[in-house]
Structures are given as structure tokens and as C-alpha cells.
N, C-alpha and C positions, 0 to 999 in steps of 0.2 A: 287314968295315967297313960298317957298315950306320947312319954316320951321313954328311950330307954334308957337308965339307970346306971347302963354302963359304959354308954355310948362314949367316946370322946368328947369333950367342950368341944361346943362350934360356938366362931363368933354371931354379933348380929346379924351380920350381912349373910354370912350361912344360913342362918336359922330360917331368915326371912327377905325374901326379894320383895312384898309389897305387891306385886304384880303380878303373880301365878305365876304358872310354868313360862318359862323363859323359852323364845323359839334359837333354833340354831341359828348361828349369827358369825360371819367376817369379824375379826378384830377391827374394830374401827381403824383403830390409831395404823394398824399396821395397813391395813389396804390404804391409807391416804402417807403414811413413807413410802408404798410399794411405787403411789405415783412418781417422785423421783426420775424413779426405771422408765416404769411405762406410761405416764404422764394422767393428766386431770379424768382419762377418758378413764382408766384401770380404777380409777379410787371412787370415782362420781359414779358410775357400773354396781359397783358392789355397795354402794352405801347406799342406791337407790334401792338396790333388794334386800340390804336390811332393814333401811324403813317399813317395806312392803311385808318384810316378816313380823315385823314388829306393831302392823295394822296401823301404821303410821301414813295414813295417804295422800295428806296435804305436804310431808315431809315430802314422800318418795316421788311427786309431781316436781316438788322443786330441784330434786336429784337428777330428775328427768332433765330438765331444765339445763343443768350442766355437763347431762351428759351429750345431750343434741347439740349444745353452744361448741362444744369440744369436738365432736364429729363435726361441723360445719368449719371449724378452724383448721383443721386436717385437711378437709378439700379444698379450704383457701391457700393452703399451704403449697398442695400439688397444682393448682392452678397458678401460685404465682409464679412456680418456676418453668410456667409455660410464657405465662406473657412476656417476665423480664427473669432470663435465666440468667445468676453471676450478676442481678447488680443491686445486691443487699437486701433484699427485703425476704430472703431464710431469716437472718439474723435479728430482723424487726420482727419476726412471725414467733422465733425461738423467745424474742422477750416481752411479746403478747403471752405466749404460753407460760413464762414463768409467772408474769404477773395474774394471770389467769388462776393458777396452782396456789400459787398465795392466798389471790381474794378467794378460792373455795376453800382452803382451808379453815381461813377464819370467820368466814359468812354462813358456811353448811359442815363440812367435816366434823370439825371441833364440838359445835351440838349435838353431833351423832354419839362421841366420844365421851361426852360428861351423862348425856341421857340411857347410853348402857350402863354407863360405871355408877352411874347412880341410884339407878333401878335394879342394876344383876349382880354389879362387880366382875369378878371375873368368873363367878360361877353362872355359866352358862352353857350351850352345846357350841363346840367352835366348828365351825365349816373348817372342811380342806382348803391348801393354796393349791395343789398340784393340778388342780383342773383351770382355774382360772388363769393363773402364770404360764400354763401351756396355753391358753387359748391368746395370751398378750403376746407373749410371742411369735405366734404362729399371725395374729394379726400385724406385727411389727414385720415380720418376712413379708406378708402380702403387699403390707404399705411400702415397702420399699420396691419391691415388684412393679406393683403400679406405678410408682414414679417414678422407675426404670424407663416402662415402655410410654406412659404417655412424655416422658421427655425424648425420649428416641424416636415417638411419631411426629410429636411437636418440632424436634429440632433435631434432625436426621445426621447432619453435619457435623454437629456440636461434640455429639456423641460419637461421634467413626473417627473424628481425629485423634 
């Protein structure tokens, strides 16, 4: 008899995840709303190191994948407001990045999303936000930083009037 007798009813999904011990793990769903805020780079980040916890490693390659594509779109970003500062192309880069945010949700995120909830539910160890929300942050202060000064080295002018 190796259950106890007086224990509360647990459901299925309590009783039995299927997969052993569960590793601690990002809310999926929520680190890909988090993108929103801090964009494909915050959610593609943390779902790559859930795959990785979860010994998922052809997953967390393709995580990789969105996360470098998203880092590269970042420094296209600061470069283009070198080349052609003030003539549209933030706002073509802003709806690259939306469309970007979408096709990962529904190409990678989403997967990540039905593959815990199906496997753990919610019973599993949940990581902290407070570390990686300050690390977005303090990465969003830098990123503005930089495209502070290299717009003030690129275009000395632009910026003093």
C-alpha cells in the first residue's frame, strides 16, 4: 500500500505527469506575453532554456535560432538609424518585429506551451521572473544607450539641435 489512505483526492494530472520529475521551468505562455514588453528576444531566451531543461535539444537549437534572428534584427535596427535617420524604416523594422513575434508564437512558443501543459500541467517547479525582467530591462536601458551614442557619433548634428 504505498498510497495514503487519508491523503486528499488528487486528480490525474497530480497523481501522474508520465515523465518523472518535472525540471523547474518559465511559464511558457507567460514569458511569450512577457514578449509584448520586451519583445521575441525575452520569450525566445527563456524558452530556449526551457527546452534545454527539459533535454529538449533539437527544440532549444530552434529557440536558438530565434533568439540570434531577433539579436540580428536589434542591430539592424541601430544601424538603420545610422544610415537613413527620420525616413521610415523604425517603423518598417517595428512591423518586422511584430510580424516576427507572431510567426514565433505560432511556429515555436505555442509548442512549448501545449508540451508542458501536457506533460506537467501546472504542477511543476516555476522559475522566478525578478531576475530575468531585471536583466530585460537593464538590457533595454543599454539598448537605448547605444543608439544614443552611435546616433550622436553617426550624426553629431542631428542630435545638438
Amino acid at each position: 500500500m504505498d498510497q495514503n489512505p487519508y491523503q486528499a483526492p488528487q486528480s490525474e494530472l497530480q497523481q501522474s505527469s508520465g515523465a518523472g520529475e518535472a525540471p523547474a521551468l518559465w511559464n511558457p505562455n507567460a514569458a511569450a506575453s512577457w514578449c509584448i514588453i520586451f519583445s521575441i528576444t525575452f520569450g525566445a531566451f527563456l524558452h530556449m532554456k526551457n527546452w534545454e531543461a527539459l533535454g529538449e535539444k533539437d527544440k532549444a537549437a530552434s529557440a536558438r535560432i530565434w533568439f540570434v534572428s531577433s539579436l540580428v534584427l536589434w542591430v539592424v535596427l541601430i544601424l538603420s538609424n545610422i544610415v537613413a535617420p527620420g525616413q521610415g524604416s523604425t517603423g518598417l523594422l517595428r512591423l518586422i518585429f511584430f510580424v516576427l513575434l507572431i510567426s514565433w508564437y505560432f511556429a515555436s512558443a505555442k509548442s512549448q506551451v501545449a508540451f508542458v501543459e501536457s506533460r506537467y500541467g501546472t504542477n511543476y517547479p516555476h522559475k522566478g521572473w525578478l531576475k530575468p525582467i531585471l536583466v530585460a530591462i537593464l538590457a533595454l536601458i543599454c539598448l537605448t544607450f547605444v543608439s544614443f551614442i552611435v546616433a550622436l557619433i553617426a550624426h553629431p548634428a542631428a542630435v545638438s539641435d
